[in-house]
Backbone bond lengths (Angstrom), bond angles and torsions (degrees), N, CA, C in turn:
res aa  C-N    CA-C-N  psi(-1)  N-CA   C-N-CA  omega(-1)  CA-C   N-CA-C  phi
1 X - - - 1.436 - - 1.518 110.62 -
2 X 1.612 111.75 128.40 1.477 116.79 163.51 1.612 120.44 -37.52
3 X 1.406 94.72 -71.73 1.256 117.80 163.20 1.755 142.11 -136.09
4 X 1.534 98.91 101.43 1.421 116.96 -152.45 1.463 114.34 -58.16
5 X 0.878 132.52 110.34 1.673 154.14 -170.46 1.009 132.35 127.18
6 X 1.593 107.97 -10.51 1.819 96.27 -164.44 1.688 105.35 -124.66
7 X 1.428 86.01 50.34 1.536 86.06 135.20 1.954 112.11 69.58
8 X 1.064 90.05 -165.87 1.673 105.73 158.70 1.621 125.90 -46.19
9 X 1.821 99.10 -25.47 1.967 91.75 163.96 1.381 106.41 -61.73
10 X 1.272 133.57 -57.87 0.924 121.95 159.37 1.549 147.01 21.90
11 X 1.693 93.93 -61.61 1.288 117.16 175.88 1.500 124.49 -87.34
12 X 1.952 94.69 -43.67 1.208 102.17 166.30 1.637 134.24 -76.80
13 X 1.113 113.56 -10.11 1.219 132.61 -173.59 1.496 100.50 -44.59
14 X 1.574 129.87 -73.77 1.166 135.55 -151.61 1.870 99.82 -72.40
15 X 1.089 130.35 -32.32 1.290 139.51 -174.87 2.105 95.71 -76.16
16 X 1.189 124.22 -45.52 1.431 114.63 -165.16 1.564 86.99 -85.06
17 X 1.010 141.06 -7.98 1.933 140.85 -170.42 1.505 79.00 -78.17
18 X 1.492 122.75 -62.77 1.426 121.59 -150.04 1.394 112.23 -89.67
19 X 1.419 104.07 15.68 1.771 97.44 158.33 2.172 107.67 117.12
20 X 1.375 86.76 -11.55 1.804 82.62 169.74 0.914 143.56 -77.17
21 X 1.184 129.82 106.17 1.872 114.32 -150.91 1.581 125.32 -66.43
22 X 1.836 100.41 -19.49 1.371 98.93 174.45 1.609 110.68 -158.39
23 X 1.496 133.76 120.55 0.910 148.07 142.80 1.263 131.29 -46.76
24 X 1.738 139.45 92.72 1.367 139.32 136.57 1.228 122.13 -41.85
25 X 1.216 138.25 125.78 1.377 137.25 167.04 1.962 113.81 -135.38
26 X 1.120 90.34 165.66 1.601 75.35 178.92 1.496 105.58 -140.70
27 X 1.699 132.28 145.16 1.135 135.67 -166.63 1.709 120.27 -84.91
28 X 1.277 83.31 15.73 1.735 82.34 -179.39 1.574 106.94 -157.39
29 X 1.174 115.05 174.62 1.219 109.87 162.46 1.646 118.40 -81.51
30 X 1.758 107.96 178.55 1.793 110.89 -174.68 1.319 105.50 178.43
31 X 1.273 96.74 139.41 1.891 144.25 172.00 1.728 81.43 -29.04
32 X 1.524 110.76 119.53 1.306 111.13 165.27 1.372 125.53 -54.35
33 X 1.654 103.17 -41.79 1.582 121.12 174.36 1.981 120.55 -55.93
34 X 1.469 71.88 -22.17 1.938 66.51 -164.38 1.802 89.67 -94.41
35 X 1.377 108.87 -30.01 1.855 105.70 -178.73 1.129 109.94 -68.35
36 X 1.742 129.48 -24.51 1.516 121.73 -179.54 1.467 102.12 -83.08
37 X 1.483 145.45 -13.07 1.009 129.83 154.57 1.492 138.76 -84.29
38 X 1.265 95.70 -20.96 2.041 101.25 153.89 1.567 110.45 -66.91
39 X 1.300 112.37 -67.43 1.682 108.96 174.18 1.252 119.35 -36.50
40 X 1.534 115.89 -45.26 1.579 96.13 -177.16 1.491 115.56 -82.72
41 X 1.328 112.78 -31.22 1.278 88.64 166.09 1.882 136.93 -48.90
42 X 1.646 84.76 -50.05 1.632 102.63 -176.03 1.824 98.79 -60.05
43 X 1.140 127.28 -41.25 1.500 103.91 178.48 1.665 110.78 -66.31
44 X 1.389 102.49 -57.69 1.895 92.94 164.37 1.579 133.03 -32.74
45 X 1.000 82.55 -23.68 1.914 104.81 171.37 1.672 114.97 -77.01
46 X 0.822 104.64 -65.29 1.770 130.76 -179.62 1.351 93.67 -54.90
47 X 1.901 129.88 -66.23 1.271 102.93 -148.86 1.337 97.10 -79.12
48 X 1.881 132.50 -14.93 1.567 113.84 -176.64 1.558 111.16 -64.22
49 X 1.378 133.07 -41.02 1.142 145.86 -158.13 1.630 119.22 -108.73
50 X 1.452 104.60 -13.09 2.083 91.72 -174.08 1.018 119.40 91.00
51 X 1.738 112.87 -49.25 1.478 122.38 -157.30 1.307 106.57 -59.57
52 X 1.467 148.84 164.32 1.325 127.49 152.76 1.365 81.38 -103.35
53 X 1.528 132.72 -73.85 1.378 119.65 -154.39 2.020 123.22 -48.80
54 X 1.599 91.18 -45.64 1.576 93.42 177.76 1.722 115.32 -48.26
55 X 1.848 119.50 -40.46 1.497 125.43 166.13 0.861 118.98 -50.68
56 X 2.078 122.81 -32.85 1.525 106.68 -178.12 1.427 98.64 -100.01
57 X 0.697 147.98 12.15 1.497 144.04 162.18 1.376 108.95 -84.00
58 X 1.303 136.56 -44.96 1.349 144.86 151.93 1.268 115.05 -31.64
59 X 1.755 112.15 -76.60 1.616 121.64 168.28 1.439 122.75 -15.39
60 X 1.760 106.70 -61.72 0.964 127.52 175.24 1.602 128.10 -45.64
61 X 1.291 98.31 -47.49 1.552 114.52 169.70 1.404 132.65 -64.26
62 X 1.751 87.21 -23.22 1.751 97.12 -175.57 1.586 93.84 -102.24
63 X 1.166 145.93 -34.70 1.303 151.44 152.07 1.923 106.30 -31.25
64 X 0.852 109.32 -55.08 2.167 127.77 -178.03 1.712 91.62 -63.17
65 X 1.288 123.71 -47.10 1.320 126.69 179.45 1.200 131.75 -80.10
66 X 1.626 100.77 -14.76 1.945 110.28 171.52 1.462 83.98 -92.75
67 X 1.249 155.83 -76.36 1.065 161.57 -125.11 1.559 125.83 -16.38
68 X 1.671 116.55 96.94 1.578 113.18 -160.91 1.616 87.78 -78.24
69 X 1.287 93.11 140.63 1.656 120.63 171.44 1.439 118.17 -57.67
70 X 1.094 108.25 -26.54 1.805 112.83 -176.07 1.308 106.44 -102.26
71 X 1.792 110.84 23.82 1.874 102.04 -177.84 1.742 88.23 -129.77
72 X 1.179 109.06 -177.85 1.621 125.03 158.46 1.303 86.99 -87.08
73 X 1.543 130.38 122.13 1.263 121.45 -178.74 1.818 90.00 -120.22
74 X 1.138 147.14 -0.04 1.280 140.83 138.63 1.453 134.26 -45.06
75 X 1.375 103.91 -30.32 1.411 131.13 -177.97 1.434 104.29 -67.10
76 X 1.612 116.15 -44.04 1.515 112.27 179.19 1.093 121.39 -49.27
77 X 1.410 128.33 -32.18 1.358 146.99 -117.46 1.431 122.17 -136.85
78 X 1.541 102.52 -63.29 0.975 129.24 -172.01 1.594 116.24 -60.19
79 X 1.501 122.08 -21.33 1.400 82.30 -172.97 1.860 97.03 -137.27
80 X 1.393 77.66 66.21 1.841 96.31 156.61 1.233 128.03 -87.71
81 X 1.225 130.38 153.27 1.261 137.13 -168.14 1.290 114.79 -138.46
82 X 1.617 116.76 137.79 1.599 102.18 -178.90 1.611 88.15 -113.45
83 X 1.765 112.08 151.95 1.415 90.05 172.75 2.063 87.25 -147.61
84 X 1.288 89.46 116.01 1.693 105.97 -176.11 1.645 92.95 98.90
85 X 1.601 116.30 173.93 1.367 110.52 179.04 1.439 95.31 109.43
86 X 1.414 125.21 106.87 1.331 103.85 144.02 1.779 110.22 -124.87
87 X 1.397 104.38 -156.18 1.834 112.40 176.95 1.640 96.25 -70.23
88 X 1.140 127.82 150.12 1.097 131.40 169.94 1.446 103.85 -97.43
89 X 1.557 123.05 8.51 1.505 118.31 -178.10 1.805 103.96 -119.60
């Protein structure tokens, strides 16, 4: 480890060195089905607005609002991470 504790920088570290302004990552694994419907939203999100964080905070909300009752539907969602990225406003 670059730098031991933190997590998911970690991961993102070498990608924001080489010029990416923002890294999504997620702390667990996930149901392809349920990740292609957070992603598409959250990119539908991103390209109307720029924001990366304001899209996944959005995503998130619209993900909390599909949420089938017979799943951990937090689990889809919940453990995204933005690391670099800010509002461009």
């Amino acid at each position: 480890e670059l730098f031991p504790g933190r997590g998911t920088a970690n991961v993102a570290l070498p990608f924001l060195a080489a010029g990416v302004p923002a890294v999504l990552a997620n702390l667990w694994p996930l149901q392809d089905d349920r990740a292609a419907d957070f992603f598409s939203d959250f990119y539908s999100l991103l390209k109307d607005s720029g924001d990366p964080l304001g899209a996944l905070r959005q995503a998130q909300v619209t993900a909390l609002s599909k949420a089938d009752p017979s799943l951990p539907g937090s689990a889809a969602w919940m453990g995204f991470e933005l690391v670099g990225g800010s509002s461009p406003h």
